[in-house]
N, C-alpha and C positions, 0 to 999 in steps of 0.2 A: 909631217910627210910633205913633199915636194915633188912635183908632179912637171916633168920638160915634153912637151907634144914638137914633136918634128913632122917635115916629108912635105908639107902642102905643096902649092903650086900651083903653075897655069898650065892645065894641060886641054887638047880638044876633046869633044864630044866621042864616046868611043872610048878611050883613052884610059888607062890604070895607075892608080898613084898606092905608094903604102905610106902611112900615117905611123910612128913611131912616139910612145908617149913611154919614157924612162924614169921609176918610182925611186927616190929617195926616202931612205927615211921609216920603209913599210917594205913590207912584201906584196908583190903583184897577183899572189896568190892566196891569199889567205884571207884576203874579203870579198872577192872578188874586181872585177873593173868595168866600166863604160863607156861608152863614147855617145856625145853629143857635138849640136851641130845649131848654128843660128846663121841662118839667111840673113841677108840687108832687109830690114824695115820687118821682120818677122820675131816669134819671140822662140827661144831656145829650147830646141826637142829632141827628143832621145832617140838614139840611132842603135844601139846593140850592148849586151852584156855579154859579159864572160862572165860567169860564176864560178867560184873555189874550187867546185867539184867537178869541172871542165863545161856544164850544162852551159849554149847559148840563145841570145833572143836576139830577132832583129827587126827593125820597124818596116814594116810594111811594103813602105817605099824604097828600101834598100834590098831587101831577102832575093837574093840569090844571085848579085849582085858583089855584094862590101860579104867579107868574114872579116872576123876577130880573133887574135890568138893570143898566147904569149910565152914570151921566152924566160921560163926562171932563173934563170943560171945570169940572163942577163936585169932579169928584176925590170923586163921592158913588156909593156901591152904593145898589139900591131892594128892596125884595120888597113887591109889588103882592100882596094878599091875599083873595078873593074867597071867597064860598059858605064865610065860615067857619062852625066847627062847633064844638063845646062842646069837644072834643079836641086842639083847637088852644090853647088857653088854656095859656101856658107864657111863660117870661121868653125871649125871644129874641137870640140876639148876633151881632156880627158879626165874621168872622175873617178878617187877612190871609190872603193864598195864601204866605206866605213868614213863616217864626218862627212864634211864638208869642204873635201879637199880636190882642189882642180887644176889643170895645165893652163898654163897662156895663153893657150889659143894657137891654133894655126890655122891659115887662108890654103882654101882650096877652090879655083876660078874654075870652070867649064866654059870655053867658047863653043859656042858652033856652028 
């Protein structure tokens, strides 16, 4: 399985990005998917699920804020990102629901 996380950027405070993370290899729907996120000098924490059965979860700090979705026809997870905030600014990944499988990473900057 192979996992491409796209979308980050510098955007301001305010400001909405979508995150795109495209699964080779597996289906995006059938273990479900994740998204994580690591701040500079912090350690790596979990932001939101999407479950198989459409069921989602979102951390705290994000909920009502970030959604998660995903396109199967395109075999891609999304996290749609709104009213960021300088806190959010962290490399973000995306994780099979099944192993140990993860995206590259992509940088998402909040100024403000």
């Amino acid at each position: 399985v192979q996992l491409q996380a796209s979308g980050g950027g510098l955007v301001q405070a305010g400001g909405s990005l979508r995150l795109s993370c495209v699964v080779r290899g597996g289906h995006v729907s059938r273990y479900g998917m994740l998204w994580y996120r690591q701040a500079p000098g912090k350690q790596r924490e979990w932001v939101s699920t999407l479950a198989s059965g459409g069921a989602t979860g979102y951390a705290d700090s994000v909920k009502g804020r970030f959604h998660i979705s995903r396109d199967n026809a395109k075999n891609t997870l999304y996290l749609q990102m709104d009213t960021l905030k300088p806190e959010d600014t962290a490399v973000y990944y995306c994780k099979f629901g099944r192993g140990e499988y993860w995206g590259q990473g992509t940088l998402v900057t909040v100024s403000s």
